[in-house]
PAVEXNU-950234 format. One line per field, with one value per residue (C-alpha): residue number from 1; x, y, z. Coordinates in nm, 3 decimals, always signed. Layout:
seq [NUM; ...]
px [X; ...]
py [Y; ...]
pz [Z; ...]
This chain:
seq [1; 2; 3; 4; 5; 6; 7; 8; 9; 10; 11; 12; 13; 14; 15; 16; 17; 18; 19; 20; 21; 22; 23; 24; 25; 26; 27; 28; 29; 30; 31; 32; 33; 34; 35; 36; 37; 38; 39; 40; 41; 42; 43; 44; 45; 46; 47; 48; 49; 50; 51; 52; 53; 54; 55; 56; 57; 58; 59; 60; 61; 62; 63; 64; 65; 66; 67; 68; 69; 70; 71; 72; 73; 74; 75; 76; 77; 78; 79; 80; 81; 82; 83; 84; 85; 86; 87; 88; 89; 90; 91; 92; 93; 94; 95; 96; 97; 98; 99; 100; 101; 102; 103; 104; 105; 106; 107; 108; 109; 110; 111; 112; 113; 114; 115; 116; 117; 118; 119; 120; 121; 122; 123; 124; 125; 126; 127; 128; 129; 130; 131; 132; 133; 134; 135; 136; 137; 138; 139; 140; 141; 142; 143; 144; 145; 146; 147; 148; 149; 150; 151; 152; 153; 154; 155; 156; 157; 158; 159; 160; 161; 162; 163; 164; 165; 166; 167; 168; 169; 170; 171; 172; 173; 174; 175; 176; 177; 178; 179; 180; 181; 182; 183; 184]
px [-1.036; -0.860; -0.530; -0.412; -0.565; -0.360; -0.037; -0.025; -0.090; +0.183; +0.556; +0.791; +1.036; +1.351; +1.398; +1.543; +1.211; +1.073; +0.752; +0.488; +0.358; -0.003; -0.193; -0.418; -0.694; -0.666; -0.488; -0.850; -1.074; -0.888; -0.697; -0.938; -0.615; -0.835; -0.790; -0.407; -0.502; -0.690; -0.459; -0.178; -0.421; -0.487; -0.104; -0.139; -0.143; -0.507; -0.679; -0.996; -1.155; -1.438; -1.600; -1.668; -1.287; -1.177; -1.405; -1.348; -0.948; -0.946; -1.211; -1.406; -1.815; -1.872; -2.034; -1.694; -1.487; -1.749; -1.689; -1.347; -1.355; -1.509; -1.333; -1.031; -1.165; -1.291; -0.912; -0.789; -0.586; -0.779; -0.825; -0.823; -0.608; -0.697; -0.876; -1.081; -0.873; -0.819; -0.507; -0.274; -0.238; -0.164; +0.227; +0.422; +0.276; +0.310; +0.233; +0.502; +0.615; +0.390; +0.527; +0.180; -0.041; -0.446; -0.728; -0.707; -0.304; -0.418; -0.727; -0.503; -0.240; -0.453; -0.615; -0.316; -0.206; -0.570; -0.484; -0.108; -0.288; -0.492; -0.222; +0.002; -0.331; -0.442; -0.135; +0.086; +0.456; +0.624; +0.403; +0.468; +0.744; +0.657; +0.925; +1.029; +1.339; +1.366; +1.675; +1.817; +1.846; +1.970; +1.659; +1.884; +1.947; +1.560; +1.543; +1.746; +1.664; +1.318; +1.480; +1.620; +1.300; +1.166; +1.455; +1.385; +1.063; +1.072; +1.396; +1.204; +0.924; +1.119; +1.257; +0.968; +0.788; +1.149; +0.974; +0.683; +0.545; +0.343; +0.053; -0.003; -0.074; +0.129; +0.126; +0.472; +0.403; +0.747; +0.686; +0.906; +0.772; +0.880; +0.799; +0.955; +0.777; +0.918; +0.811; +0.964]
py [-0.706; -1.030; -1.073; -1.220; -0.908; -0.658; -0.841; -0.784; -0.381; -0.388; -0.310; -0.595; -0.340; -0.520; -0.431; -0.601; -0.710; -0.772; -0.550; -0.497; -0.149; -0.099; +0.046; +0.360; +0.236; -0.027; +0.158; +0.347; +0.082; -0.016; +0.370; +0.350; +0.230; -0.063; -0.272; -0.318; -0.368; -0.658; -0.855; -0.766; -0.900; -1.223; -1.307; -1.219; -1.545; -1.625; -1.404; -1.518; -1.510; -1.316; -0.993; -0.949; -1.057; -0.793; -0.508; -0.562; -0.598; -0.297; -0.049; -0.044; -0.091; -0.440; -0.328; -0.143; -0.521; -0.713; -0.447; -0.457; -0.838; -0.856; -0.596; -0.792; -1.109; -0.964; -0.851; -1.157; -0.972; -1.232; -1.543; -1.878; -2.158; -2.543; -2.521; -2.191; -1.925; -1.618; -1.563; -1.276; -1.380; -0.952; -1.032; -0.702; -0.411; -0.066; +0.261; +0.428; +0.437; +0.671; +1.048; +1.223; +1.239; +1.163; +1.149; +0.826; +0.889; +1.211; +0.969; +0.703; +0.983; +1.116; +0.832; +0.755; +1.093; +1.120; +0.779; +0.907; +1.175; +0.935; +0.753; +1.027; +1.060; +0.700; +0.460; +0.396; +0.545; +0.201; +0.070; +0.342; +0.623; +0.918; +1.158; +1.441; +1.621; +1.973; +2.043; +2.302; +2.059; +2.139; +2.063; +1.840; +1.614; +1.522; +1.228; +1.067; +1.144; +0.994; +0.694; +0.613; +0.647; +0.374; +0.168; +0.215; +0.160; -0.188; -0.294; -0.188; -0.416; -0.702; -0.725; -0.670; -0.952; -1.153; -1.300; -1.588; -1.471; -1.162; -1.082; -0.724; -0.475; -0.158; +0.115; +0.351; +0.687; +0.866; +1.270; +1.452; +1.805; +2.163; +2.349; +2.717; +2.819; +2.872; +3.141; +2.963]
pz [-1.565; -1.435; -1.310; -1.602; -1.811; -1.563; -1.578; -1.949; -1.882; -1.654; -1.696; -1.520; -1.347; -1.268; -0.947; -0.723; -0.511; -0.887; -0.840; -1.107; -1.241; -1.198; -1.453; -1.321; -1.466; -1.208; -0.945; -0.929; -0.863; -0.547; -0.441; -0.140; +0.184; +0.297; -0.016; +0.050; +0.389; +0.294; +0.110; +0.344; +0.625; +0.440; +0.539; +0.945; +1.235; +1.245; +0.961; +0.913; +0.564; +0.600; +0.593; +0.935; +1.051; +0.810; +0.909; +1.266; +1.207; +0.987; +1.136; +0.851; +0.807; +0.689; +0.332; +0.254; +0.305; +0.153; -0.181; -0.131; -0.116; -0.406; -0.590; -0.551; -0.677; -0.944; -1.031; -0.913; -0.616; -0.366; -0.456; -0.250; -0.173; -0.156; +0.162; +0.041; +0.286; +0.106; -0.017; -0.167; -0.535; -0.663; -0.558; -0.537; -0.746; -0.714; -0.914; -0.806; -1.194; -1.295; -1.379; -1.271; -1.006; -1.010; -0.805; -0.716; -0.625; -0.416; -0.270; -0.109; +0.028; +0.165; +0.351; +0.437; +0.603; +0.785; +0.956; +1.051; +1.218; +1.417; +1.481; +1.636; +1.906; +1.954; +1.917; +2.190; +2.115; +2.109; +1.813; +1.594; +1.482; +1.329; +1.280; +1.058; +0.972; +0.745; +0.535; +0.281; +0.011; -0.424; -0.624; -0.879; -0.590; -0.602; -0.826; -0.659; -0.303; -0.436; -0.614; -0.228; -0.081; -0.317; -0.217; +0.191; +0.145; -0.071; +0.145; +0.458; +0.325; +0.273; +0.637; +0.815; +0.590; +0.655; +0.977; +0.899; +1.226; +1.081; +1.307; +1.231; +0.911; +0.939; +0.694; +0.617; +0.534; +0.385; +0.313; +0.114; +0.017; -0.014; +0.267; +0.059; -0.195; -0.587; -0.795; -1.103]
């Protein structure tokens, strides 16, 4: 599928930031964390557009960033600009639209949550913030406790990519789970 082919599965959301809705079907072939990694990467001071840069950047064995890399061509997420660096072309997408959860969904959280973990052990406190907080909460209040979280997270987004001085790929990890359990 091309870029071009996704955009016209996709739903144009309206939101402010104006992000895209992914279809699963593509969602899957990129779930693994690395592949956002990679085009966030392509917008860092000094990324270099190959497979070894990438790999080395992103702690990842070289054949995984050379199948990434081409995954994303192949979509059209990576392409290249005049001078043949690779660019970002997938603008903002998420899947955050979708009412169920997959494999794929359940794939990248997890990735994600393994590499919190390493973080909390191996990253310095003053590059990183992981914090939690547990409440009595109504369970109406949900949807729109999670409609907020979308809205930190995209606003977040936008003022940490407010500075053309980006040098570094972070990734925000926001929980929010019940920790009693229902019998309903």
């Amino acid at each position: 599928h091309t870029l071009a082919a996704t955009q016209n599965i996709m739903k144009n959301n309206r939101d402010p930031v104006d992000y895209l809705d992914l279809s699963v079907e593509h969602f899957r072939v990129i779930a693994d964390w690395y592949h956002y990694a990679i085009l966030e990467l392509t917008k860092t001071k000094g990324f270099q557009s190959n497979c070894r840069y990438i790999s080395k950047k992103l702690g990842i064995y070289y054949a995984k960033a050379k199948d990434a890399v081409e995954r994303l061509q192949r979509l059209e997420f990576l392409g290249e600009d005049k001078k043949g660096a690779w660019i970002d072309r997938s603008g903002c997408v998420t899947v955050v639209g979708h009412q169920t959860t997959n494999a794929a969904f359940r794939k990248m959280q997890k990735q994600i949550l393994e590499q919190a973990l390493r973080a909390l052990e191996d990253v310095p406190f003053e590059k990183r913030n992981q914090t939690s907080m547990t409440m009595a909460i109504s369970k109406k209040m949900l949807p729109k406790a999670i409609e907020e979280m979308k809205k930190f997270r995209r606003n977040l987004c936008d003022l940490l990519q407010s500075d053309q001085n980006l040098d570094e790929v972070y990734q925000l990890s926001v929980s929010l789970f019940p920790v009693t359990i229902d019998k309903n």
